[in-house]
C-alpha positions as CSV (number, residue, x, y, z in Angstrom):
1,X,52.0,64.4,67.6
2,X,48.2,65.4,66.9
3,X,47.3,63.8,63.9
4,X,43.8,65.8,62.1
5,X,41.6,64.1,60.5
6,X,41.5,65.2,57.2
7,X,38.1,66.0,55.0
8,X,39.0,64.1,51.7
9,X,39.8,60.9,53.8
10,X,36.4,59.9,53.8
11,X,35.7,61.2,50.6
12,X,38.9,59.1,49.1
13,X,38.0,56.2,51.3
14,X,34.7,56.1,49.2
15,X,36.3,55.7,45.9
16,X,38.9,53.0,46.4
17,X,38.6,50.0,44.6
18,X,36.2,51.6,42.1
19,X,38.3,50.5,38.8
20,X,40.2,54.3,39.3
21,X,44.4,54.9,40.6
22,X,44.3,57.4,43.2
23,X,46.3,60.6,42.9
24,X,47.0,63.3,46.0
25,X,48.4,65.8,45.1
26,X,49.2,69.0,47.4
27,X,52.1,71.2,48.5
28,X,54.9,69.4,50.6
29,X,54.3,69.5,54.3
30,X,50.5,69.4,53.6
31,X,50.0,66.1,55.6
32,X,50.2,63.9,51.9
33,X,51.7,60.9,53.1
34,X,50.4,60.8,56.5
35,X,46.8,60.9,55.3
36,X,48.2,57.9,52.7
37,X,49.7,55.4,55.4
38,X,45.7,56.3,57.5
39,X,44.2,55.2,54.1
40,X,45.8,52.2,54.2
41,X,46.4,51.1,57.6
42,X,43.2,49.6,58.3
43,X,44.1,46.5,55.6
44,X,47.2,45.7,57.5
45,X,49.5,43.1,55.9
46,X,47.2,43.5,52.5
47,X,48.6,47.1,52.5
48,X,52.0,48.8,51.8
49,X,54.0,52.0,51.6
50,X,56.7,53.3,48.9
51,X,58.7,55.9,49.1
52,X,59.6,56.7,45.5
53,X,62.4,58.8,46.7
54,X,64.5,55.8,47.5
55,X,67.0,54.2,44.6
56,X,66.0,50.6,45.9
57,X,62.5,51.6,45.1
58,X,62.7,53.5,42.0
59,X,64.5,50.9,40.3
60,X,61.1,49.2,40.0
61,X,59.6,51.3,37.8
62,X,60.4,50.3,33.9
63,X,58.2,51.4,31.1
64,X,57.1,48.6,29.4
65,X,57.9,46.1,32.3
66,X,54.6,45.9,34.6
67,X,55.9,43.0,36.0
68,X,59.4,44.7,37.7
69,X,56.2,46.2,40.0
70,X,55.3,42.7,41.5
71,X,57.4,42.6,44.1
72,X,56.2,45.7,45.6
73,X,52.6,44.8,44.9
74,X,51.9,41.2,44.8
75,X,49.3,40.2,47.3
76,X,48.7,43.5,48.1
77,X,45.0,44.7,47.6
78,X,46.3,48.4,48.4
79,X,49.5,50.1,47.9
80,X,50.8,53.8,48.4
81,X,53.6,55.5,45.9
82,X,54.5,58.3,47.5
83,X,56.5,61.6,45.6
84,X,55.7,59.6,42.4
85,X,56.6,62.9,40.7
86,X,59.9,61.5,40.8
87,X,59.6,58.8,38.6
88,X,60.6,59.7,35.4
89,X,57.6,58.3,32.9
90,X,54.8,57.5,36.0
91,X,51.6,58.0,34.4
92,X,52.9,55.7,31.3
93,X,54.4,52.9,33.5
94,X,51.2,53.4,36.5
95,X,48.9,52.7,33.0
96,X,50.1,49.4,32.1
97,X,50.2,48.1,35.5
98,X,46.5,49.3,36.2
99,X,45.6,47.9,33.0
100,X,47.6,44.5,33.5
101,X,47.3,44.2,37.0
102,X,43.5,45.7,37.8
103,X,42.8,43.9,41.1
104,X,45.2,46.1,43.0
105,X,44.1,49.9,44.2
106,X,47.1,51.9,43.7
107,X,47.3,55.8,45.2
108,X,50.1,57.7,44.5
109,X,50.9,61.4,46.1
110,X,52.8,64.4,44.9
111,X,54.0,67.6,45.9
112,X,53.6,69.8,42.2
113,X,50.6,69.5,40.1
114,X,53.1,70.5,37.0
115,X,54.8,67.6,37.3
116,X,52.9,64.4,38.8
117,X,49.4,65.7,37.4
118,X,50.6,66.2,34.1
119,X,52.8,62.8,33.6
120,X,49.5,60.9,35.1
121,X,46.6,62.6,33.4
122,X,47.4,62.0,30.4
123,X,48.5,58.4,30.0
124,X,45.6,58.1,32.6
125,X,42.7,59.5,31.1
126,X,39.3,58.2,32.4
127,X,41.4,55.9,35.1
128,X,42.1,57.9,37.6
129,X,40.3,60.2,40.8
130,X,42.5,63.3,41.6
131,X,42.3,65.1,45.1
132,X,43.7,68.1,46.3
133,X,45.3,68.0,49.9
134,X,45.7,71.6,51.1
135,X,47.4,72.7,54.8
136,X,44.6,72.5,57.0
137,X,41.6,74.2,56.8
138,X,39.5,76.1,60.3
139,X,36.9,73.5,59.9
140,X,39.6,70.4,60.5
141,X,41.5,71.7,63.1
142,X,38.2,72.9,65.1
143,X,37.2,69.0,64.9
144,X,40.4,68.5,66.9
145,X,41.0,70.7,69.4
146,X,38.9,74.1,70.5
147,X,39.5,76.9,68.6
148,X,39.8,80.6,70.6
149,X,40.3,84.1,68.7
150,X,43.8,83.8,70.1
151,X,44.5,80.7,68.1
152,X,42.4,82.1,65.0
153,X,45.1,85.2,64.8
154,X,47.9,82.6,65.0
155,X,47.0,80.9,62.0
156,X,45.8,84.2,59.9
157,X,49.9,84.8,61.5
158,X,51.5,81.6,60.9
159,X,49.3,79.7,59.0
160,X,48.0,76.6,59.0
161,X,50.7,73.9,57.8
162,X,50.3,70.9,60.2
163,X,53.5,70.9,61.9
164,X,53.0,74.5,62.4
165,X,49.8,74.3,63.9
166,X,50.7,71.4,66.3
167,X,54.2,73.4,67.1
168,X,54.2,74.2,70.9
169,X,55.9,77.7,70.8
170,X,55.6,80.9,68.8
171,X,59.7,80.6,68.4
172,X,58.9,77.1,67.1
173,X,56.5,77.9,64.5
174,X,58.4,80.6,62.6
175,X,61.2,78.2,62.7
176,X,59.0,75.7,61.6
177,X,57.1,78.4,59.3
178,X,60.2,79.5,57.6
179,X,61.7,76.1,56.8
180,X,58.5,75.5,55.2
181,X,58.5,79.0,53.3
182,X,62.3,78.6,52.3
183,X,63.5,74.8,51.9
184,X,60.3,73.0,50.9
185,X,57.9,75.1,48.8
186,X,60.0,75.5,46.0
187,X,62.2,72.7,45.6
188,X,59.8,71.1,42.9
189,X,60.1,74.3,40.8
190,X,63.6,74.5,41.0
191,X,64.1,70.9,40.5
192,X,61.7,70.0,37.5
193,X,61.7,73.2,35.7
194,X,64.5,75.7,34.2
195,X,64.8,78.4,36.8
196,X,67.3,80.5,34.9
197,X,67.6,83.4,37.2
198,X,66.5,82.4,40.9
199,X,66.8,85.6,42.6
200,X,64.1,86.9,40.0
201,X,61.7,84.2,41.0
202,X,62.5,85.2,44.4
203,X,61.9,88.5,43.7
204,X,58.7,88.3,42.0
205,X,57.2,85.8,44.9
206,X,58.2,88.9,47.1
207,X,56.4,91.2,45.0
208,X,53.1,89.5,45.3
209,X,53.2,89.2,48.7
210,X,53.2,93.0,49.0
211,X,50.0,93.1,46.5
212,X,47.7,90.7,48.1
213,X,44.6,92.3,48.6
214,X,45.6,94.5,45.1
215,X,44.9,94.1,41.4
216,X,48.3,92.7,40.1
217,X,49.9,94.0,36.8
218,X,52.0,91.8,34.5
219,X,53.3,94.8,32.6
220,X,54.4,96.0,36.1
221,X,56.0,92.7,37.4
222,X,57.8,92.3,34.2
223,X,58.9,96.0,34.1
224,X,59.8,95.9,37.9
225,X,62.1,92.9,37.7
226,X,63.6,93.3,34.2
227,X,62.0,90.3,32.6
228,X,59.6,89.6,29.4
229,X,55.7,89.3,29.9
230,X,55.9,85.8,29.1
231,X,58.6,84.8,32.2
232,X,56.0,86.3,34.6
233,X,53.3,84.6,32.7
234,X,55.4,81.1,33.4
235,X,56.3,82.0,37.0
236,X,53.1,82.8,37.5
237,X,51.9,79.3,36.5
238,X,54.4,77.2,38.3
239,X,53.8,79.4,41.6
240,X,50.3,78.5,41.1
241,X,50.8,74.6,39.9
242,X,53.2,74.1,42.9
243,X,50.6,75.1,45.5
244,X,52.3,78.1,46.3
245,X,49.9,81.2,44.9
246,X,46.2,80.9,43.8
247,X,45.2,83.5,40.7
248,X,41.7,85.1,41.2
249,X,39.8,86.0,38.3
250,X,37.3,88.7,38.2
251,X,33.2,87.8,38.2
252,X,32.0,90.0,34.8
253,X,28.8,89.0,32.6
254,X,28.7,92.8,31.7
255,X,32.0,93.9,29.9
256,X,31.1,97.6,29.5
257,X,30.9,98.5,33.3
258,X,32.7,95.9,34.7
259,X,36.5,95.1,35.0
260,X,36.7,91.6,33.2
261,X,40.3,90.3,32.5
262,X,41.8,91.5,36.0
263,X,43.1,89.4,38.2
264,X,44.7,89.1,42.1
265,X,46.6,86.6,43.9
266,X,46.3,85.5,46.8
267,X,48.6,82.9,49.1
268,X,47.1,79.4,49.5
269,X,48.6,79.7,52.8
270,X,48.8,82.6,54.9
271,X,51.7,82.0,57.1
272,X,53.8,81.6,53.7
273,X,53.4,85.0,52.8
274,X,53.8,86.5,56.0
275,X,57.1,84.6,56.6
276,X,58.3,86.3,52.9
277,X,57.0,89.9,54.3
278,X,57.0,89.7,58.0
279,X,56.6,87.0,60.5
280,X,57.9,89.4,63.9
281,X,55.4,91.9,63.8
282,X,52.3,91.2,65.9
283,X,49.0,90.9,63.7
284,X,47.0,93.9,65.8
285,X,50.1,96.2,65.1
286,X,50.0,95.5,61.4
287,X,49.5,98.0,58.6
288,X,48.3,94.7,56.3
289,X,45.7,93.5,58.6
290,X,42.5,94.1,56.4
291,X,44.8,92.0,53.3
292,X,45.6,89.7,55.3
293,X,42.5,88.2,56.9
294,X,40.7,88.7,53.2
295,X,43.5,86.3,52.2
296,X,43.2,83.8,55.0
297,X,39.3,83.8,54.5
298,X,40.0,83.1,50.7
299,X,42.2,80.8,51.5
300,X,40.0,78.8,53.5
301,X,36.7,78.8,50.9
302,X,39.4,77.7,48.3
303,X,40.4,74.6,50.6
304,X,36.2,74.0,51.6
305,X,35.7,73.9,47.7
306,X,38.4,71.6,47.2
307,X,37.3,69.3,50.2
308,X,33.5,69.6,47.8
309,X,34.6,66.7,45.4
310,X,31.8,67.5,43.3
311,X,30.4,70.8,43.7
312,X,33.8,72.7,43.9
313,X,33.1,76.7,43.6
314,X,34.5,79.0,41.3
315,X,36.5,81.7,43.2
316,X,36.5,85.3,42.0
317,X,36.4,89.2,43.1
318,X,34.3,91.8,41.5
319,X,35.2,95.5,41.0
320,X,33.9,98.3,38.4
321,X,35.4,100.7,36.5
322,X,34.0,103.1,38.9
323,X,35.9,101.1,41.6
324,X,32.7,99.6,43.5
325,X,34.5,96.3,44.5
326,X,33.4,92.9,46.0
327,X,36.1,91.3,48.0
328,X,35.2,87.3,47.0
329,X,32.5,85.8,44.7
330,X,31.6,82.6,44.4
331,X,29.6,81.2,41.5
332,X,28.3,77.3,41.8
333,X,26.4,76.8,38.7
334,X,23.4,79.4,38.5
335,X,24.1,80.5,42.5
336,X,26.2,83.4,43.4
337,X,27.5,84.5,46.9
338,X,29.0,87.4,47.6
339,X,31.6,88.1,50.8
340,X,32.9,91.5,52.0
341,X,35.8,90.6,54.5
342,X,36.1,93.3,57.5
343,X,38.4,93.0,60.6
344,X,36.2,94.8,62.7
345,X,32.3,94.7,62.5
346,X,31.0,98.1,60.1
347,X,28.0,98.3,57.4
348,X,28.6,97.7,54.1
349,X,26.8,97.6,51.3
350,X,26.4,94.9,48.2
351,X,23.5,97.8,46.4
352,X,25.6,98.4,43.5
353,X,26.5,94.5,43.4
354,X,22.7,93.8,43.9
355,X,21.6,96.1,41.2
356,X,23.9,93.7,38.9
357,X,23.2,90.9,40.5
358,X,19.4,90.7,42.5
359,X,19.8,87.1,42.9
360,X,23.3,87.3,45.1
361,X,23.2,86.0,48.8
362,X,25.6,88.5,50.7
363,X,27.4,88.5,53.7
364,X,30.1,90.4,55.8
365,X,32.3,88.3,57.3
366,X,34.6,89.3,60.2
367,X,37.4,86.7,62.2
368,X,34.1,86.9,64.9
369,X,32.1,85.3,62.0
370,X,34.9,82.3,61.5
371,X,34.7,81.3,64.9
């Protein structure tokens, strides 16, 4: 199997053995723990591999008792916990140890930010480096194999989850693609959290995949599917917390003219959405084409920001009460850019964005420009 060499490798391979644990965190299927055993395979013998899932494993993990940990880390300079999330009290037990037992570089990885991010953080604070690992982004399969337009409407199809990118048929990747979509995405949610009603979380993950590309309503959702503002305020965040949806604010510094607490969502990957809507239906013949490719190209500056450790973008759209509408802003400190997203080449223009905004660098982008 083809394995892609992932952006934040290097980056993580720089911070190791600064004094800092090492968190991954990232939807399942993203590539999390084969990007942990490459991290550690270059230290042979001096490195090892847990898989927190297993009962022989987790009996190891004792709050209180950094010691019970020695046997999976002694002599070790490097060692991998992988779906920590499942140890109940990790960030609390993974504190002592660091603090008792400093010499060793531990990373651990985990498929929902809800759960393993918030048990570590905060025992953690100031000891740990936190990365993101998304399904793959244009830039890192294009390092590994040539990219044609062909393959680029796969993935704005299919997506861009590694075992459906390296699939060798278009039967296996929906297969593939819906296993991913159905089985694995929101077993975290449904395990670690009090899903009361299923079908309505079900339902409402439905619903927003009809309204990408469209200003979303929480009045609406909860009026649509019988629930209180405040369940589709909590769905809302665990969709978003378990990789699964990403919540775009809109760009305002003038209130009076432009819409300010509005907000979209769009799919973190692609393929995942089209697999809830349609995954038969050839992209060319699709009604959703325009929403879809300003997704996928969202989708991708969201993973590029993430892969900038340090100078990570903030993500927005802009729209007036008039309706003049930017499809994607980005904002790094004082710069602004501003993207229109357009299947087929046609003018556009950013004047009434400009007139707010002089300073803005603009561009069209079409799946041409990707390429």
């Amino acid at each position: 199997m083809l394995i892609f060499k992932r952006t934040i490798e290097a980056i993580i391979l720089k911070s190791l053995f600064k004094g800092k644990m090492i968190a991954i965190l990232g939807p399942r299927q993203s590539g999390k723990t084969t990007l942990a055993k490459r991290l550690i395979q270059s230290y042979g013998v001096d490195g090892a591999y847990w898989d927190c899932q297993l009962a022989d494993i987790r009996r190891h993990f004792v709050v209180g008792k950094p010691e019970e940990l020695l046997p999976l880390v002694q002599g070790k300079k490097i060692v991998v916990f992988d779906e920590a999330q499942t140890i109940q009290d990790i960030g609390t037990i993974l504190k002592v140890f660091h603090d008792t037992y400093p010499g060793t570089q531990i990373i651990a990885t985990g498929s929902s930010s809800f759960d393993l991010s918030n048990k570590i953080n905060e025992p953690m604070t100031g000891r740990i480096f936190e990365f993101i690992l998304f399904p793959l982004s244009l830039s890192e399969i294009k390092e590994s194999r040539k990219v044609t337009l062909t393959d680029l409407y796969e993935y704005m199809l299919y997506g861009s989850y590694p075992a459906v990118v390296v699939a060798s048929s278009i039967e296996e990747k929906k297969i593939v693609l819906k296993n991913i979509a159905t089985q694995y995405l929101y077993k975290d949610v449904f395990v670690f959290e009090a899903i009361r009603n299923p079908k309505v979380f079900e339902d409402l993950i439905k619903s927003l995949a009809l309204q990408i590309g469209s200003m979303v309503s929480i009045n609406e959702l909860a009026t649509q599917l019988g629930i209180s503002r405040s369940v589709v305020q909590k769905y809302l965040r665990l969709l978003e917390q378990s990789f699964i949806i990403k919540i775009l604010h809109s760009f305002s510094n003038n209130p009076r003219t432009e819409i300010k607490k509005a907000f979209k969502v769009i799919f973190l990957d692609i393929g995942v959405r089209n697999a809830i809507v349609d995954i038969d239906t050839q992209l060319i013949f699709r009604k959703d084409i325009g929403f879809i490719f300003e997704n996928y190209f969202i989708s991708e500056r969201i993973k590029e920001g993430s892969n900038n450790f340090v100078f990570s973008p903030e993500i927005m759209f802009w729209r007036t009460r008039t309706g003049f509408e930017v499809d994607v802003v980005e904002k790094r400190g004082t710069s602004i850019s501003a993207y229109e997203c357009k299947w087929s080449d046609k003018s556009v223009s950013f004047k009434n964005f400009l007139k707010s905004y002089p300073q803005a660098k603009t561009s069209v982008v079409t799946p041409h420009d990707l390429l």
